[in-house]
C-alpha positions in Angstrom: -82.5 -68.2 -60.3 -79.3 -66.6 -59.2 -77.0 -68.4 -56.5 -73.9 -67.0 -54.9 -70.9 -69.2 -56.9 -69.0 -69.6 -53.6 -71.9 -70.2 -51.1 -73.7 -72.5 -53.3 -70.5 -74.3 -53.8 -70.0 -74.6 -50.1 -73.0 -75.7 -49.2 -73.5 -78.2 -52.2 -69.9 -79.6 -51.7 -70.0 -80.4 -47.7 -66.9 -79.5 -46.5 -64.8 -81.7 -45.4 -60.8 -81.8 -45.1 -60.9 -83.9 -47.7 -61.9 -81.7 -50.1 -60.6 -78.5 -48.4 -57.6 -77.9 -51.6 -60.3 -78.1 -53.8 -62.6 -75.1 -52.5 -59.5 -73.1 -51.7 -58.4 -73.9 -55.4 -61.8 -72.7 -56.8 -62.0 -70.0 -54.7 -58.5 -68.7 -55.8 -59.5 -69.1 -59.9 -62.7 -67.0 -58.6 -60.9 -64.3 -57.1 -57.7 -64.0 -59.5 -60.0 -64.6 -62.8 -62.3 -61.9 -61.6 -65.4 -64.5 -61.9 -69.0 -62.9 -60.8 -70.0 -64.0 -57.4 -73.6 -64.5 -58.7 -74.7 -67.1 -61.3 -78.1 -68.4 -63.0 -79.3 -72.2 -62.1 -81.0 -73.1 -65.4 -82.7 -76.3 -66.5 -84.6 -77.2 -69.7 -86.4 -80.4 -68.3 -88.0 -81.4 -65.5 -87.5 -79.6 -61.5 -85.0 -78.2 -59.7 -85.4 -78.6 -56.4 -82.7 -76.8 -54.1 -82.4 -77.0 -50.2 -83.4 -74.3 -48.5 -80.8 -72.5 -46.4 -81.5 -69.0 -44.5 -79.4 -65.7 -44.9 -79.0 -63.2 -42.3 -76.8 -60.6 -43.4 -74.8 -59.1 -40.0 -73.4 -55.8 -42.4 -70.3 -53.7 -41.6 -68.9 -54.6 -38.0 -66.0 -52.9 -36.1 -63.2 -54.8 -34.7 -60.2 -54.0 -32.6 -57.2 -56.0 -33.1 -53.7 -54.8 -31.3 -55.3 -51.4 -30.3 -56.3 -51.0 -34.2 -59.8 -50.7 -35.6 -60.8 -52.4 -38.8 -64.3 -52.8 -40.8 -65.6 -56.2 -42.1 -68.5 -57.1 -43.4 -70.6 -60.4 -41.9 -72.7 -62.6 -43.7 -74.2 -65.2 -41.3 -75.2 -68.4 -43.5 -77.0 -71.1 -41.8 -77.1 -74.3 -44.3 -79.6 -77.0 -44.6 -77.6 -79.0 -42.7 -78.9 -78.9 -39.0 -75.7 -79.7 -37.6 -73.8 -77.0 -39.0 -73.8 -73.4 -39.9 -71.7 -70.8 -41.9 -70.0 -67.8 -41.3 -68.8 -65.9 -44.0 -66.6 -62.6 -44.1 -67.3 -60.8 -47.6 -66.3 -57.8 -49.3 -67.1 -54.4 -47.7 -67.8 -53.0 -51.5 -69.1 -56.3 -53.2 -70.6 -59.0 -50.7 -70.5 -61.8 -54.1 -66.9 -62.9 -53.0 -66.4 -64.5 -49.6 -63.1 -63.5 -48.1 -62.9 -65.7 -45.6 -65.5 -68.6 -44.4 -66.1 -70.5 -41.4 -68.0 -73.4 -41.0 -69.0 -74.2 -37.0 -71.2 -77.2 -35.5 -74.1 -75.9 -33.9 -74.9 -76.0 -30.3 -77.6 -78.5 -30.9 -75.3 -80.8 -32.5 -73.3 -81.3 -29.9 -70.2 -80.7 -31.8 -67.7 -78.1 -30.5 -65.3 -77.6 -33.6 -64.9 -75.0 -36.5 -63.3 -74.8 -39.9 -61.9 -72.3 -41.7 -63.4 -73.1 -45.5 -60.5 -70.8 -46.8 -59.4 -67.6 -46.8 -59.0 -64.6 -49.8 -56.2 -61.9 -49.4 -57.9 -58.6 -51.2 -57.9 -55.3 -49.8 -61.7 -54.9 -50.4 -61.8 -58.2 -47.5 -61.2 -55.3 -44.5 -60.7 -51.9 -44.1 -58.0 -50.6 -41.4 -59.5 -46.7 -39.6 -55.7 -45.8 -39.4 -54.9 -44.9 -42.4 -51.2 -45.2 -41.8 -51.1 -48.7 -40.5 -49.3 -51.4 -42.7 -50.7 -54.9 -42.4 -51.9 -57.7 -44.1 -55.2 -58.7 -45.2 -54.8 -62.5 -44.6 -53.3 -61.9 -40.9 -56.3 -59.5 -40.4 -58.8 -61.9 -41.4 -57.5 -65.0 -39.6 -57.2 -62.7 -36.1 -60.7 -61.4 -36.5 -62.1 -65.2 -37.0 -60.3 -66.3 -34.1 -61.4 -62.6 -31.4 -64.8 -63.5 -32.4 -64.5 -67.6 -31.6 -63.2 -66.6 -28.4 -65.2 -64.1 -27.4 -68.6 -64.0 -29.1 -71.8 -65.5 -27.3 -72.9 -67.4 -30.6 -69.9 -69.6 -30.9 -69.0 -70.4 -26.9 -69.6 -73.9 -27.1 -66.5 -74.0 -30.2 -63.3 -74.6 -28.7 -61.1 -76.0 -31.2 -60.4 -74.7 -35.1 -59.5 -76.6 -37.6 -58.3 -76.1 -41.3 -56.4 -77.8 -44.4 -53.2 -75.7 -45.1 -54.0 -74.6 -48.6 -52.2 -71.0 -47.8 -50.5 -69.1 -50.9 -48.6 -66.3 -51.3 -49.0 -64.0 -54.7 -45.6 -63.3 -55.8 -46.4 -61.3 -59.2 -49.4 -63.4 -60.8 -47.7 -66.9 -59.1 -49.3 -68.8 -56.5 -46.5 -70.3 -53.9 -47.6 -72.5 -51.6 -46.6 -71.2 -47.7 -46.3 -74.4 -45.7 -43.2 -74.6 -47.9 -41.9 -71.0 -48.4 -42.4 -70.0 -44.7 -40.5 -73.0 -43.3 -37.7 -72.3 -45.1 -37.7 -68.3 -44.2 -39.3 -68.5 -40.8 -39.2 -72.1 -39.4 -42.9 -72.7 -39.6 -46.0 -72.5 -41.7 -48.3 -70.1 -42.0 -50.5 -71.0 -39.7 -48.2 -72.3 -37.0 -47.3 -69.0 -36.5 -50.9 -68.3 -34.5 -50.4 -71.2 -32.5 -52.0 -74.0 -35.2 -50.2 -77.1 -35.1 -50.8 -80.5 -36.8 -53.4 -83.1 -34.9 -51.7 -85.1 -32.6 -52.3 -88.9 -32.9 -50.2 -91.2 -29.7 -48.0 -93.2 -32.1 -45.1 -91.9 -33.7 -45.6 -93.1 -37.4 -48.5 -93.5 -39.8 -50.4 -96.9 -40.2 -48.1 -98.3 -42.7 -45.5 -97.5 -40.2 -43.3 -95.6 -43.1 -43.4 -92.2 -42.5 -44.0 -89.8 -39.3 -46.9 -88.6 -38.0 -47.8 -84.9 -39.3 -47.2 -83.8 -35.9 -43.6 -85.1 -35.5 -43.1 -83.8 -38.8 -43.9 -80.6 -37.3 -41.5 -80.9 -34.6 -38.5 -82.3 -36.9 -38.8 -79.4 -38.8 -38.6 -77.0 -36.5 -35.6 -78.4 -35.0 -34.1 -78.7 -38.3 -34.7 -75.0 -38.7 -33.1 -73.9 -35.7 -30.1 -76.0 -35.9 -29.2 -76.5 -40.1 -31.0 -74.5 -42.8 -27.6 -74.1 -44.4 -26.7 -75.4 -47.6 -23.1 -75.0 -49.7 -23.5 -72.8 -52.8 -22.6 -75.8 -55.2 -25.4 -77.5 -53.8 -28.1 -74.5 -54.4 -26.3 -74.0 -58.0 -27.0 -77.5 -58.5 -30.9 -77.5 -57.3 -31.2 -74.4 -59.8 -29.6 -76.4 -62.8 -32.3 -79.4 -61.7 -35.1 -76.9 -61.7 -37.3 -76.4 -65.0 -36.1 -72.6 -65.2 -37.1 -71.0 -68.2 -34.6 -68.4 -70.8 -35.6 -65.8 -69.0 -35.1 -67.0 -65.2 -31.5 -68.8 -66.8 -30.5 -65.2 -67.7 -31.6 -63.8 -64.8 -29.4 -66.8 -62.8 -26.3 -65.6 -64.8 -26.9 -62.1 -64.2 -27.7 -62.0 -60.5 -27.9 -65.3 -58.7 -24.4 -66.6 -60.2 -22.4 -63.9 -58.2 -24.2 -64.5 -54.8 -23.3 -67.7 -55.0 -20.2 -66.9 -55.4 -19.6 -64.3 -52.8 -21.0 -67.2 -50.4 -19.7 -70.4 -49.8 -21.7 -71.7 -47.4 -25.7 -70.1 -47.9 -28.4 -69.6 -45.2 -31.4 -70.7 -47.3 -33.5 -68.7 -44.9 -31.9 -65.7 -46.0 -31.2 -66.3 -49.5 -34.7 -67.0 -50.5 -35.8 -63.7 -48.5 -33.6 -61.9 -50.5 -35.4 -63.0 -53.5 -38.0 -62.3 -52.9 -37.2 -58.9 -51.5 -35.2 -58.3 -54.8 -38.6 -59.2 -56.4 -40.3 -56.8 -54.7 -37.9 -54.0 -55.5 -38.3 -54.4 -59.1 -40.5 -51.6 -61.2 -40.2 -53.6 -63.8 -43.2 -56.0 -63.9 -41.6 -58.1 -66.4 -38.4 -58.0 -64.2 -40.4 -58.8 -61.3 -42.3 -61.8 -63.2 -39.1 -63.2 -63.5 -37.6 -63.4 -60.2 -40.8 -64.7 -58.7 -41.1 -67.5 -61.8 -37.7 -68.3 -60.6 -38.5 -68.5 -56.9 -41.4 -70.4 -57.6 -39.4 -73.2 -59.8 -36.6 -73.8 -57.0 -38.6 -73.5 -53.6 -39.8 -77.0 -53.3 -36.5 -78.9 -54.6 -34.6 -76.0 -52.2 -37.1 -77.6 -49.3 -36.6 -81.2 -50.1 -32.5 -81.0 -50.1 -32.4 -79.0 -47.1 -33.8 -82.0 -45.6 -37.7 -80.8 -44.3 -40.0 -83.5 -43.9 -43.8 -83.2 -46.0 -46.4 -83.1 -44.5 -49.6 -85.7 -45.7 -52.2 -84.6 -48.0 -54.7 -84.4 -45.6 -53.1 -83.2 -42.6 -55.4 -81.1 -40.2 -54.0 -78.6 -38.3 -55.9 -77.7 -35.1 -55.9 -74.6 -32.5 -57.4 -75.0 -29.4 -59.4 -72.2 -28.1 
């Protein structure tokens, strides 16, 4: 019997934020391993006996996001769960992979919330009709999930979205987690930046009374951002030197890093960890380029800690409100 990998896994693991890194971990070993969206359910003994769920496929939609048109493709999933559905965005040229998915309560439940279930960056995900329009994929996706909550007939009872930060960005083959680079570059997360903000509870610290609330996390950051994101080069030199960097990345320290360090005594982190990467991006070299992002990706987090940002908790939800 073949199953879709992703759906079946959705629908089998009942999403919750709980397990939210998980899917968006599978999903990414999916997508960057090139695994087969379809798979065979086999059994020597006895029954299998699998829930039934209907498929409507919805095909290739148009969309118009800041006066641009873009394709997707719709596949509307409703579960065997009768309190919630799924919405899935899929490939235009393979509908196996889910690019993005969203899980809703239906209106018979009652419930007025929806998840994202996670989100793929590919280039098959979307299609832009002007040609000679730069975006990105992931941006695309999360503003076309969020035009059709607001506006669409089928999901007017939903009026808040929800999701488990589990954003990364691909710098060469390496997966660096965004609710860490993009405070440091941008003041905020990923996320934050379409309005989605940590849930907000009416005390100021956690049950155990030891550490803030995600949400006032949110908020010291930000102000930490906007008021000292600088660091002293002997400090940075000595986050490197505490980092696991490899031969490679050391060389590539001596060669390049070294001198900027030197030709600036007192750092904006914001800016020096944009110019590595854009220094990454420059490279032709994909061995070059493998380098400086395995260097970035060693140093972020320890470069996040000493410039004083707060973490946020495991299982922090961040919500938008429709």
């Amino acid at each position: 019997m073949d199953v879709n990998i992703q759906t079946n896994m959705l629908i089998k693991m009942q999403y919750t934020h709980l397990n939210a890194p998980t899917i968006q971990d599978i999903n990414n070993y999916i997508h960057d391993f090139n695994v087969t969206g379809k798979g065979k359910v086999r059994s020597k003994k006895g029954k299998i006996i699998l829930k039934e769920y209907n498929q409507k496929a919805g095909g290739i939609k148009k969309i118009k996001i800041d006066n641009t048109k873009y394709e997707y493709n719709v596949d509307d999933i409703t579960p065997y769960s009768n309190t919630q559905k799924m919405m899935s965005l899929v490939y235009l040229t393979d509908i196996t992979q889910n690019c993005i998915s969203i899980i809703y309560d239906t209106k018979k439940s009652g419930g007025t919330n929806a998840f994202i279930g996670g989100v793929i960056n590919n280039e098959e995900c979307i299609k832009c009709l002007d040609k000679k329009k730069k975006y990105k994929v992931g941006d695309i996706l999360i503003e076309i999930v969020m035009k059709l909550l607001k506006t669409s007939k089928n999901f007017e009872h939903i009026n808040t979205l929800e999701l488990h930060d589990t954003s990364i960005k691909r710098c060469y083959d390496i997966g660096i987690q965004l609710r860490y680079l993009k405070m440091i570059t941008d003041g905020r997360t990923y996320y934050s930046k379409y309005g989605f903000k940590p849930k907000k509870v009416k005390k100021d610290y956690d049950k155990e009374n030891t550490r803030l609330t995600d949400y006032k996390i949110f908020k010291y950051n930000r102000t930490l951002f906007n008021t000292n994101r600088c660091l002293s080069n002997n400090d940075i030199g000595n986050i490197i030197k505490e980092s696991m960097i490899d031969d490679n990345e050391i060389l590539f320290y001596k060669k390049v890093v070294r001198s900027y360090l030197k030709n600036h005594k007192i750092i904006d982190t914001s800016m020096f960890i944009k110019d590595m990467l854009s220094l990454a991006l420059e490279q032709q070299d994909e061995d070059d380029k493998k380098i400086i992002c395995g260097f970035i990706s060693r140093i972020y987090k320890n470069l996040y800690k000493k410039i004083g940002y707060k973490e946020y908790s495991d299982d922090c939800v961040w919500i938008l409100k429709l």
